[in-house]
C-alpha positions as CSV (number, residue, x, y, z in Angstrom):
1,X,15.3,-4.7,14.7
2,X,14.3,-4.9,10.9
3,X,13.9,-1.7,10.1
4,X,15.6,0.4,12.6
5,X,15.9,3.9,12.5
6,X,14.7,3.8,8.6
7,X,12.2,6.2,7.1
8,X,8.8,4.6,5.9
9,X,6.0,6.5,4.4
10,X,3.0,5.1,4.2
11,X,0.0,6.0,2.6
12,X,-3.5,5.2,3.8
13,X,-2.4,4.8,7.4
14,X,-5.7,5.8,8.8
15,X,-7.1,2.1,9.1
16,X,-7.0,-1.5,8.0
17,X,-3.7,-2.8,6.6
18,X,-2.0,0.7,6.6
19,X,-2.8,1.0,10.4
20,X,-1.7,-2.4,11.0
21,X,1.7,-2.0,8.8
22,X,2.5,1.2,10.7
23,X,2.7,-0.7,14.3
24,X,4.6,-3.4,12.5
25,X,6.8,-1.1,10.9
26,X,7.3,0.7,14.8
27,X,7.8,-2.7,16.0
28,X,10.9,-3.1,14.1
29,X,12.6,0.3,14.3
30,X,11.0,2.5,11.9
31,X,9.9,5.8,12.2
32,X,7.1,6.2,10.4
33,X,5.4,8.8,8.4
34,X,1.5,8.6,8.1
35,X,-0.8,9.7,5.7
36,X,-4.3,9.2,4.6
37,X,-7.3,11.2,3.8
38,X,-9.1,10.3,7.0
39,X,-7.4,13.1,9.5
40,X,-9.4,11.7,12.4
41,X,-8.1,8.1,11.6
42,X,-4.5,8.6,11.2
43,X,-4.3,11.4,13.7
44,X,-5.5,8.7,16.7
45,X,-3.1,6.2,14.3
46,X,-0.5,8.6,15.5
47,X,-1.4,9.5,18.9
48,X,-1.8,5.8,19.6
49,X,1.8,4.8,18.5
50,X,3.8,8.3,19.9
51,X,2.2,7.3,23.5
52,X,4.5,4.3,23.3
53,X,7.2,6.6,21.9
54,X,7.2,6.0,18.6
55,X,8.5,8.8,16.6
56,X,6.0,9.6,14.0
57,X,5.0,12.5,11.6
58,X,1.5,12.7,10.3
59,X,1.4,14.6,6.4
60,X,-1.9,15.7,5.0
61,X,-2.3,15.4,1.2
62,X,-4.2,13.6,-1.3
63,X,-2.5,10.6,-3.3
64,X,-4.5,12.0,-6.5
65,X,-2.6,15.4,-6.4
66,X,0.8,15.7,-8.0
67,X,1.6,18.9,-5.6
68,X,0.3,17.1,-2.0
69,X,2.0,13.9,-3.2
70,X,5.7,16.0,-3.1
71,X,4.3,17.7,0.2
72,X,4.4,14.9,2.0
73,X,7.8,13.6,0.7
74,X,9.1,16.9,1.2
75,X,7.7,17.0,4.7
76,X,9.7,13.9,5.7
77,X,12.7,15.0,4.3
78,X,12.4,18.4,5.9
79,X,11.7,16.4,9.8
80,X,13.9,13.3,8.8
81,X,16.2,14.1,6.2
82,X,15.8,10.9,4.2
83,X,13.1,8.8,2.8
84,X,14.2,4.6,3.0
85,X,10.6,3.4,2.4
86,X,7.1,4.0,0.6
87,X,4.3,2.0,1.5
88,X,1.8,2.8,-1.2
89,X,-1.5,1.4,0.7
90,X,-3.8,4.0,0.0
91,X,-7.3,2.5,-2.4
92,X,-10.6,2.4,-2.5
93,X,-13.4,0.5,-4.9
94,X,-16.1,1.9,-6.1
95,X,-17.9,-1.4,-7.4
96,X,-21.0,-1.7,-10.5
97,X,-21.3,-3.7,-13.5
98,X,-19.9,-2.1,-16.4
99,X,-23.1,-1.2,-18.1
100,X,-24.0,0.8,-15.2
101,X,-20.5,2.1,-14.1
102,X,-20.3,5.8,-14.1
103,X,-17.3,8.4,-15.5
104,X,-17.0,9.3,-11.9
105,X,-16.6,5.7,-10.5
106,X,-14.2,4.6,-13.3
107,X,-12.2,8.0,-12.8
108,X,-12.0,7.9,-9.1
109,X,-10.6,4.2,-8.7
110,X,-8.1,5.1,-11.3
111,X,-7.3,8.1,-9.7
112,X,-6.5,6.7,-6.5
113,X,-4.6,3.0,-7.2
114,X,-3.0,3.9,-10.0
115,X,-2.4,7.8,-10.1
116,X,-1.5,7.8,-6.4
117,X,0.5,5.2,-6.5
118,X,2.4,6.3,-9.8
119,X,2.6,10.4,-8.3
120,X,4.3,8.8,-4.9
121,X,6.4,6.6,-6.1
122,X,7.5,9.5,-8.6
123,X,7.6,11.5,-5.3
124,X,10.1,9.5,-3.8
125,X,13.0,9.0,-6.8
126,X,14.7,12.1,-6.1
127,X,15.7,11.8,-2.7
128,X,15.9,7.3,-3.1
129,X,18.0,7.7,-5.8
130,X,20.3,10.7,-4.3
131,X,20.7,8.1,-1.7
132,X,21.2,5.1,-3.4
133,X,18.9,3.2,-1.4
134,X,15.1,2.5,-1.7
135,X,12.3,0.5,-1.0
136,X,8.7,0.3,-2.6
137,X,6.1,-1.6,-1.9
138,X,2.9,-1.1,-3.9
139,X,-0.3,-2.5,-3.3
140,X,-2.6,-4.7,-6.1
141,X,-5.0,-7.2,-5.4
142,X,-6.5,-10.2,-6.1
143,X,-8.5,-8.1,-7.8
144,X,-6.3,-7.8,-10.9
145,X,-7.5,-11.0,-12.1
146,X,-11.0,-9.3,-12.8
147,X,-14.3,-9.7,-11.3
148,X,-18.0,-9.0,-11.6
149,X,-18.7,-5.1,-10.9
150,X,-14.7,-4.4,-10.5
151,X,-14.0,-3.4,-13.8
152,X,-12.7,0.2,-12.9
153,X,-10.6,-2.0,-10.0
154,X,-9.4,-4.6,-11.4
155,X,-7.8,-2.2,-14.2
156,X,-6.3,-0.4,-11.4
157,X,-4.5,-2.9,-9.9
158,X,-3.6,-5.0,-12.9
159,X,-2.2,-1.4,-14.1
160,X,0.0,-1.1,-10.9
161,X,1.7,-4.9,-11.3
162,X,2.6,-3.6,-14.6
163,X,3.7,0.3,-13.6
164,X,5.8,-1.6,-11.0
165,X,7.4,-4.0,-13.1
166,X,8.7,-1.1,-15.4
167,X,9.7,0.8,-12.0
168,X,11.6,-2.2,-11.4
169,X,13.9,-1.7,-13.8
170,X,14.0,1.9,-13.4
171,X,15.2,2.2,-10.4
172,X,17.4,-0.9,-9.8
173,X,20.8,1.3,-10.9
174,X,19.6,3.4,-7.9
175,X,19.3,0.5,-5.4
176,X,15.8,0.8,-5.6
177,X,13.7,-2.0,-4.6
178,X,10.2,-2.2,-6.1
179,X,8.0,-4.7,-5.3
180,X,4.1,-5.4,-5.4
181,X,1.7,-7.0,-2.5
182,X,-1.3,-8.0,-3.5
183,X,-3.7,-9.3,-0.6
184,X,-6.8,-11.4,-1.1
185,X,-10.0,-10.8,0.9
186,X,-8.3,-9.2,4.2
187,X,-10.8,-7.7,6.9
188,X,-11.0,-4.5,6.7
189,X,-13.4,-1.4,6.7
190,X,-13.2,-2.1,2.7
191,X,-14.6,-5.6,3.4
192,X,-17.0,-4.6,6.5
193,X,-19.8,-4.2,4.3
194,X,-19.6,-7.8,2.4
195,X,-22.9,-9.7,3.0
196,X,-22.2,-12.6,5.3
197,X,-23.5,-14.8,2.6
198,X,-21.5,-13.3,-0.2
199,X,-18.5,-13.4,2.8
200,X,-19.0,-17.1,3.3
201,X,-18.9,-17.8,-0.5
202,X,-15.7,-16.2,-0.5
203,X,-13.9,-18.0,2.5
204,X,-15.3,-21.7,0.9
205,X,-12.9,-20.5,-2.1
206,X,-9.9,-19.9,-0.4
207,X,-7.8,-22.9,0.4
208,X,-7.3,-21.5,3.9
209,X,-11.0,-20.7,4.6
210,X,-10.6,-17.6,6.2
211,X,-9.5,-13.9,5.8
212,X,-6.4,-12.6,5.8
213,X,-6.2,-10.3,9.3
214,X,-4.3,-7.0,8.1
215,X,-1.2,-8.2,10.3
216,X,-0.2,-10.4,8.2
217,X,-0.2,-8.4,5.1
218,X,1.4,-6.1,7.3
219,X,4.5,-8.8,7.8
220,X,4.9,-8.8,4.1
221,X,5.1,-5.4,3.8
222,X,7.9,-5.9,6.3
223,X,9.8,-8.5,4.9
224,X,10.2,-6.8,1.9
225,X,11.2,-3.2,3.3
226,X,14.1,-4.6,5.0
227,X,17.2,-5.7,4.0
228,X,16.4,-9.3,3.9
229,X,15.1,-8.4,0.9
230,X,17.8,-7.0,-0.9
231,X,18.1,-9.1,-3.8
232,X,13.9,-8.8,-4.6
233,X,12.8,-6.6,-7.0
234,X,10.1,-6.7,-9.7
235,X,8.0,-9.2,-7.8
236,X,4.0,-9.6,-6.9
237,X,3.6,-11.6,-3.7
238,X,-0.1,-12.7,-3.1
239,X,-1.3,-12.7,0.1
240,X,-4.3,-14.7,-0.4
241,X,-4.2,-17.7,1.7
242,X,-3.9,-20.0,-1.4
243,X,-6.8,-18.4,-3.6
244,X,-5.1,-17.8,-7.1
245,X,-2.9,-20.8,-6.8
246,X,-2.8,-22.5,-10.1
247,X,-4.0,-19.3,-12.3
């Protein structure tokens, strides 16, 4: 087993990839620590995974918040007494054209990708670093590259690929891995609400001509947690079935 008996929190666990990344994770050892926004998601997340007798801690807290982000670190620590991994899943998009883009859409997006990610991964440096081991995994996009009516999300994610390459070089004297995935279009309650028309546009750009299914973003996150690893740091791995190849 990959990752066994190591200590992953991961962030927007409720659904999607963070759903499908916390079975993976249990697969291969871990014991996980769930959070996300939706309590009714990531509490049957949990339920689901301790009836097969998985060890897992659900933490309330929003990304966003400086305070809840240390909660839930602290809440690990207090139940586990370490912290060996931080998935940093949790996003949303809150798409318009620029012209029409509010404050509150540009602020929110932000807010989430980038603040959450930065506040967690701030989170987690005391105890990774007491420890002198660590691994990061923070979640961009294909997104970064820009598109129509994803201003706001496209700065987000661009903005984590470059937080995490600084983080990168922070926290290597710690034996801190930190590394970025960044999925193309993956299906997911994100993506449920793409028009099938503007869906089969999509797929006839990707090389592979399908979506990714979150399991397999899920395996990267994986790969990268564990020690096989070791010797990666400061990297952005798409996940996009061939879509930005030659960008």
């Amino acid at each position: 087993m990959r990752l066994k008996d190591k200590i992953a929190l991961i962030t927007g666990a409720g659904s999607g990839i963070g759903e499908a990344t916390a079975y993976r994770f249990v697969a291969e050892g871990a014991v996980v620590v769930l959070n996300d926004v939706n309590m009714a998601g990531v509490t049957k997340v949990a339920s689901e995974l301790s009836g097969q007798g998985a060890r897992v801690l659900v933490v309330e807290g929003n990304v966003t918040n400086k305070a809840d982000a240390e909660a839930m670190v602290n809440s690990a620590l207090k139940e586990y007494k370490r912290v060996d991994i931080l998935i940093n899943n949790a996003g949303i998009n809150r798409d318009a054209l620029t012209k029409k883009m509010t404050e509150e859409q540009w602020n929110s997006v932000i807010d989430v990708n980038l603040k959450g990610t930065f506040l967690c991964c701030q989170a987690v440096f005391g105890p990774m670093s007491e420890q002198k081991y660590g691994k990061i995994n923070n979640t961009a996009s294909i997104g970064a590259y820009g598109n129509i009516g994803q201003a706001n999300y496209a700065a987000s994610k661009a903005g984590v690929i470059g937080m995490s390459w600084s983080l990168a070089l922070e926290y290597a004297r710690y034996n801190i891995n930190v590394n970025v995935v960044a999925p193309g279009a993956t299906i997911t309650p994100m993506t449920a609400g793409i028009p099938d028309n503007v869906s089969e546009m999509l797929i006839n750009k990707i090389p592979l001509k399908r979506m990714a299914k979150p399991a397999e973003i899920a395996n990267t996150h994986l790969f990268l947690a564990s020690d096989e690893a070791g010797y990666i740091t400061g990297q952005v791995i798409f996940v996009d079935g061939g879509l930005t190849t030659g960008i």
